[in-house]
N, C-alpha and C positions, 0 to 999 in steps of 0.2 A: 600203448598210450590209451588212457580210459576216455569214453566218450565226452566228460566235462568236460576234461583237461583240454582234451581239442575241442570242447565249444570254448571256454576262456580263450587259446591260444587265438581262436579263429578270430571272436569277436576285440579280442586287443589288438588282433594283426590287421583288422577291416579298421578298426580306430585310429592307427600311426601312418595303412595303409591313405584313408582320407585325408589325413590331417599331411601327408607326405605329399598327395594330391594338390591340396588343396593350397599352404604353403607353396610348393611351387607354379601353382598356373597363378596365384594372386603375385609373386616375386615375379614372374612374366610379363602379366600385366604389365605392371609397375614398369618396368624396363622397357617393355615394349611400346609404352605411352614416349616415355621421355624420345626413345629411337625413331619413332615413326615419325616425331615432331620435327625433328633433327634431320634426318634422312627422306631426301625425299620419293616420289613410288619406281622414277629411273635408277637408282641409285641400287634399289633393292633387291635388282633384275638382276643381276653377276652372282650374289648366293644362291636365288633360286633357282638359277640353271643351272648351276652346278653341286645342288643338293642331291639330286639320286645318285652323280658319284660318292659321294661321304658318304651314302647311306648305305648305298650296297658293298662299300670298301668294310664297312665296319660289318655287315652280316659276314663277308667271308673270315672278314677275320678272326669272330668266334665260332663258325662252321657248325653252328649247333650245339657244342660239347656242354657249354655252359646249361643249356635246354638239361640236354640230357644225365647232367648231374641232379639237377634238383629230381628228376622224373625218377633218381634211385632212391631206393628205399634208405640204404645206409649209404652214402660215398664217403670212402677212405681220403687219407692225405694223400697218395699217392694218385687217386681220382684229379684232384685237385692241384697235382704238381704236375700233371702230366697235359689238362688244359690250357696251364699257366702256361710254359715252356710253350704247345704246338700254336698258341693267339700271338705270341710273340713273332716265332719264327713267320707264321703266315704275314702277319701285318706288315712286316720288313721287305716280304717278297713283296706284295701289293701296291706299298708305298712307291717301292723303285719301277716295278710298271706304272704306275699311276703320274708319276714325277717325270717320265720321258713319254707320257701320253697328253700331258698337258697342254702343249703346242697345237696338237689335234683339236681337243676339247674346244679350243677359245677357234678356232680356224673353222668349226662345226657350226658356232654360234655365233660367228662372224663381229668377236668381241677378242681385239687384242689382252686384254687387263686380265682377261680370264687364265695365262698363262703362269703368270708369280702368283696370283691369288690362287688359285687352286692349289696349287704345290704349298703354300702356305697351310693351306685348310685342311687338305688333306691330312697334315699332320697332328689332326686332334683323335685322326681313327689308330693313328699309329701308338697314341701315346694312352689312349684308352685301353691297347691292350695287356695294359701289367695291369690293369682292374679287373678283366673280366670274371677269374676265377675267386677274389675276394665280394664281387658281388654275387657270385654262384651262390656261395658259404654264406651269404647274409641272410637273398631269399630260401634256402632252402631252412637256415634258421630263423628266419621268422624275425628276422632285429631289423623291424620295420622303424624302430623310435630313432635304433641309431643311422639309417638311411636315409630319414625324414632330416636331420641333425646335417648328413653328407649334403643332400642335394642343395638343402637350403645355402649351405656357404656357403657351396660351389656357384651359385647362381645368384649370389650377392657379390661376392668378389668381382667374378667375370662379367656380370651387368655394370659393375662400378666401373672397372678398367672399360668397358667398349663406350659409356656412355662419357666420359673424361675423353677419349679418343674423336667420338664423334662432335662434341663440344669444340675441338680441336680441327678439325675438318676433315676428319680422315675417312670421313664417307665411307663406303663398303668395307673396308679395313675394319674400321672397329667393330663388325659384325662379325668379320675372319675370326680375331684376336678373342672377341668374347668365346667363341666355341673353343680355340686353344685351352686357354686358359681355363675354362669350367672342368675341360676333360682332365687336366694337370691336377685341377684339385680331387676333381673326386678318386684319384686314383690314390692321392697321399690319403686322404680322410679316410679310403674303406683300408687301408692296411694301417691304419690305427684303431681301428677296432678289432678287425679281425684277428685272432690269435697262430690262425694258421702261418706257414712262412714256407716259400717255395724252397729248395733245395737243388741242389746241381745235383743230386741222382737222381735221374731220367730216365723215366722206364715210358713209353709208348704204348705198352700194351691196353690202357683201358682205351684210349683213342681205336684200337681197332677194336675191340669189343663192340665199342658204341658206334662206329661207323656209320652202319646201316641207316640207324636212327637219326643219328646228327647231319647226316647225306640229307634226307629229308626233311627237316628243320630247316636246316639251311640254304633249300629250294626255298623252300617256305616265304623265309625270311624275306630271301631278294624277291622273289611275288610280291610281296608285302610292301615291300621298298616301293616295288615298280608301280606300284597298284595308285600307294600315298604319294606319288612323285610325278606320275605320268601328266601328270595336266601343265605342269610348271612346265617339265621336259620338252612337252608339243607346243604347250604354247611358247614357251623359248624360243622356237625357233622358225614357228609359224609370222612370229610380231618381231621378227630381229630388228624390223627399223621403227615398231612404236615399243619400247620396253617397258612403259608405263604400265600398256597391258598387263602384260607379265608380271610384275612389280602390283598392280592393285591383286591381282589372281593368287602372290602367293601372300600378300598381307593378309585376303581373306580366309583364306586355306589355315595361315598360320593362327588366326585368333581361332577357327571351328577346331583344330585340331588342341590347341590348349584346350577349349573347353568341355570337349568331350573325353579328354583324357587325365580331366579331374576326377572322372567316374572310373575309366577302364583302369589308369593308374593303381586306384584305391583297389581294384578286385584282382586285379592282379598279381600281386603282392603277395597274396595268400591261395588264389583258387587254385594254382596246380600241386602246392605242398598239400592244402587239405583234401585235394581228389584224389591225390596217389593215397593217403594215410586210408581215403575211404574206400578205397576202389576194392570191390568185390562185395563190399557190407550190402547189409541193407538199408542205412541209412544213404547209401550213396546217389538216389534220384532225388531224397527231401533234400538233403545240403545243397545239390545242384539247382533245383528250383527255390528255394531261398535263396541263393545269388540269383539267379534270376529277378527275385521280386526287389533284392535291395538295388539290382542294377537300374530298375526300372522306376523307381520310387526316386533315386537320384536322377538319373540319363533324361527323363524326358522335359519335368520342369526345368533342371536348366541349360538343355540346349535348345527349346521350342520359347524359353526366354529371352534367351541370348537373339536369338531371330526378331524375338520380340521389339527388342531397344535395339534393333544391331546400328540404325541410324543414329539414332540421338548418341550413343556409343565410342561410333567411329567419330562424329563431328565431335563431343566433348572432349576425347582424350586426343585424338593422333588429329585432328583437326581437316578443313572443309575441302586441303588436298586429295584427301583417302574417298572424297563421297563415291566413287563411281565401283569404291570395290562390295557396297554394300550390298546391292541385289545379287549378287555373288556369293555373300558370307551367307543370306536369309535363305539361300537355297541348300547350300552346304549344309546349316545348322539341322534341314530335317533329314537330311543324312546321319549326322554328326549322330544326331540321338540316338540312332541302332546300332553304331560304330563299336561302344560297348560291349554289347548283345556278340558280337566275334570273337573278340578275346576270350571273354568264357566262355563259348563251344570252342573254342582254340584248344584252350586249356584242358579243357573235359575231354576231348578225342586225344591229345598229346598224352594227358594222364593214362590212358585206356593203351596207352603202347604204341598207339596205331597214326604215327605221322606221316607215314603215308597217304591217309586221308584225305588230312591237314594238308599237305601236300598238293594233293591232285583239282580240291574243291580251290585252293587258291588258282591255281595254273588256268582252272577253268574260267573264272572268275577274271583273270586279266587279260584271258582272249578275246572274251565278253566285251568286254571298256573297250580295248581297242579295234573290234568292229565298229562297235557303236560312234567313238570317236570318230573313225574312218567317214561312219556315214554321215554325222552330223555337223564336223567340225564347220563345212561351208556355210550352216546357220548362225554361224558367231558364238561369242563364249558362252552367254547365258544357255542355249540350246545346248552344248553338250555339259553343261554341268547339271540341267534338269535331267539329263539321260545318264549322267553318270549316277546320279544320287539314288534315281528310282530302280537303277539295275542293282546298285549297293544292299538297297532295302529288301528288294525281291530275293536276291540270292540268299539269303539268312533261310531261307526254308529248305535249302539243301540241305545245309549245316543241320539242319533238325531233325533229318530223318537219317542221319547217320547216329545222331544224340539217339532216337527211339528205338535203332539198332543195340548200339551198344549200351544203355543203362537202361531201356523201355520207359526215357519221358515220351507222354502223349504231347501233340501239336496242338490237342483242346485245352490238355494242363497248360502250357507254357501262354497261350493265346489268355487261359484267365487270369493267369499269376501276372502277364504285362499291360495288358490291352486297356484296362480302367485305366493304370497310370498314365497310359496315354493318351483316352479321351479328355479326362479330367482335366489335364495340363494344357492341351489345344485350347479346352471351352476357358478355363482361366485367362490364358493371354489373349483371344479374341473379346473376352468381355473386357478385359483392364482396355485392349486395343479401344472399343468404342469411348470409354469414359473417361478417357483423355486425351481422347482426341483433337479438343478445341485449343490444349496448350501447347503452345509455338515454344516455349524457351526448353531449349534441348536438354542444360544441366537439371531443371524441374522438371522435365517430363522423365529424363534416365531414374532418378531419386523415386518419384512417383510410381514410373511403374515395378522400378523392382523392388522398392518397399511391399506394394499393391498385392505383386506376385507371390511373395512372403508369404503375405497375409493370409491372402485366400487359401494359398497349399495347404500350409500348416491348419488353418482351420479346417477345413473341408476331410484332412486327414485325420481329425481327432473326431470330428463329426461323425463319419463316416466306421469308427472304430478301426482304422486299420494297423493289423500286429507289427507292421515294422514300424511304422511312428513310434508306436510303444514300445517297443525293444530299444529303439533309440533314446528315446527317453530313458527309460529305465535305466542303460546301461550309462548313459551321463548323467543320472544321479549315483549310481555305481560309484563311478569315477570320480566323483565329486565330495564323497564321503570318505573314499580310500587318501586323497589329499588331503582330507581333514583329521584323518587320523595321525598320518604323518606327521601333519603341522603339527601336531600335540602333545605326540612323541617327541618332536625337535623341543 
């Protein structure tokens, strides 16, 4: 593949990649406004306790494999028919422990309801996995336009049904129902794109091949789970008799994690297929640090924003119920912003071969939280969510000197290529913070300051001459030209 071609592919797959992003944490929103209205923060307490099951049920059931397709150079159909078949069988085995573990779970958390409801929900990991190898084949081809296309119905559909439901009264139910249902779609939608088609000869051998590798992903993964889940989990069962707790702790977790995953979303999509393509070049530390600069050019204005308005935010849309989760989300959000900053050393170590790594820095990393946890919890939630955030932040320097190992970035390149975008965006919302401060109406100050925030970025970015403003420009008059020509030809 000649060097343009993968800048074209890159910079079209970072375009569908955002816009996939982006589209779905605004369809979020959107849903998430109307449910939080509707639902109130007790009510919310029964999925977040029992979200690190569905989450860790769905990392075993892709076991890594899916990882480790995209991570080949070439994967055959038979790659891809042999994931398909072992995601199935695992998810089946999982489900039936999961389904006679149920009783446990809700007796754990001292929440009868959790009993049908779980075994309900559960069943969105079971049914995700006739998707898992058609989205392998998607990201490793790069048909980010038509996964952008997937996600969005799926997450209009299934927001329409839970939000009809909860209108209805079905309380936590229609939170169940919407995760059902979204996984049912996206599994139809990527086998109409995809052209692959599984077959009943079943050959197992590339599952042991990749073994080793997918073993370690798939640690990974549940790290991962555990790491994004642990706080609900404890506090679940720390607050069994105030679940409000709980319920404000995972509303705010659930808006920092939309919005920092309108960034990692968008780099994701693409950074492990263009590292493996580069791995060994010499271009392979510039590409690397150009996601870095676009991660950081996005990641920091809007989650040090989001913190910004997170009051005016939570009171306009999900209303005066939510207030108490808000010094919770404003602490989260300066987390949130480096959250990003993981995925891509994720990616860049996974690419390099070596999940092992990836592996060990996670394990490490969630032994860490729960020390910290341990020691802090008796301070109340705000204290171990400042300790969780600031050990999140710290730990990324691990990550970076295994990055300086294996491709030789420097810790001074990467500190120049992010570090402005991070001053620059603090002094932004601490200045918009002072100059609107004397207005009280919440829908005019939300409007004001992230108009405000706009403004300044964008100017300050073109003032300043910086190459990614202008690459993005440029490439959306690109874009805007290639439609014009279309039209013209129609």
């Amino acid at each position: 593949m000649s060097t343009e071609n993968l800048k074209e592919r890159t910079a079209r797959g970072l375009f569908w990649g955002t816009l996939n992003s982006g589209a779905t944490q605004v369809l979020s929103v959107v849903i998430g406004i109307l449910l939080g209205r509707m639902i109130a923060p007790a009510e919310w307490a029964p999925i977040g306790m029992i979200a690190i099951f569905s989450a860790i049920a769905g990392n075993l059931q892709s076991s890594g494999f899916s990882t480790a397709i995209v991570n080949m150079k070439e994967p055959t159909a038979n790659d891809y028919n042999a994931v398909f078949w072992f995601n199935i069988l695992a998810s089946a085995c999982i489900y039936v422990i999961l389904f006679f573990a149920a009783p446990w779970i809700a007796l754990f958390f001292e929440q009868p309801c959790l009993t049908d409801l779980s075994r309900f929900i559960f069943l969105a990991f079971f049914i995700s996995s006739f998707g898992i190898s058609t989205h392998a084949y998607m990201t490793k081809n790069m048909m980010n336009r038509e996964i952008t296309i997937i996600n969005s119905c799926a997450l209009i559909c299934s927001g329409i049904v839970a939000v009809i439901l909860a209108f209805n009264g079905f309380s936590y139910w229609s939170l169940a129902w919407q995760q059902v249902v979204n996984a049912a779609i996206l599994v139809i939608g990527r086998l109409c794109y995809v052209k692959w088609r599984p077959s009943l000869k079943i050959d197992f051998s590339p599952i042991r091949r990749t073994w080793k590798f997918a073993m370690n992903i798939l640690v990974t993964m549940v790290i991962n789970t555990i790491n994004n889940n642990i706080l609900t989990f404890i506090f679940g069962k720390l607050f069994t008799k105030t679940p409000q707790v709980v319920g404000n702790f995972f509303q705010a977790s659930k808006w920092n994690t939309m919005a920092y995953q309108l960034v990692s979303g968008s780099i994701e999509q693409v950074a492990q297929p263009v590292l493996v393509e580069e791995r060994g070049t010499r271009n392979e530390e510039r590409v690397f640090r150009k996601m870095l600069r676009f991660t950081a050019f996005l990641s920091f204005p809007a989650m040090f924003g989001l913190a910004l308005v997170a009051n005016e935010f939570i009171l306009s849309t999900i209303g005066p119920k939510w207030e108490a989760c808000v010094p919770i989300l404003r602490i989260l959000c300066i987390g949130g912003a480096f959250m990003p900053f993981y995925s891509l050393y994720k990616n860049l170590i996974i690419s390099q071969g070596r999940s092992d790594i990836n592996m060990w820095l996670n394990i490490s990393q969630i032994l860490l939280q729960l020390l910290l946890i341990f020691l802090t919890y008796q301070y109340g939630i705000i204290t171990v969510v400042c300790a969780y955030t600031i050990l999140n932040i710290i730990w990324l320097i691990t990550w970076q000197v295994y990055a300086k190992q294996l491709i030789g970035v420097r810790l001074w390149d990467v500190c120049k290529d992010t570090i402005p975008f991070a001053l620059i965006s603090a002094a932004i919302m601490v200045a918009i913070w002072f100059i609107t401060a004397n207005i009280t109406n919440s829908y005019l100050l939300l409007f004001l300051r992230i108009l405000l925030a706009v403004i300044l970025y964008a100017a300050i970015m073109r003032l300043l001459k910086v190459k990614m403003m202008e690459e993005c420009i440029l490439f959306i008059k690109g874009l805007r030209s290639k439609v014009k020509g279309l039209r013209s030809k129609v």
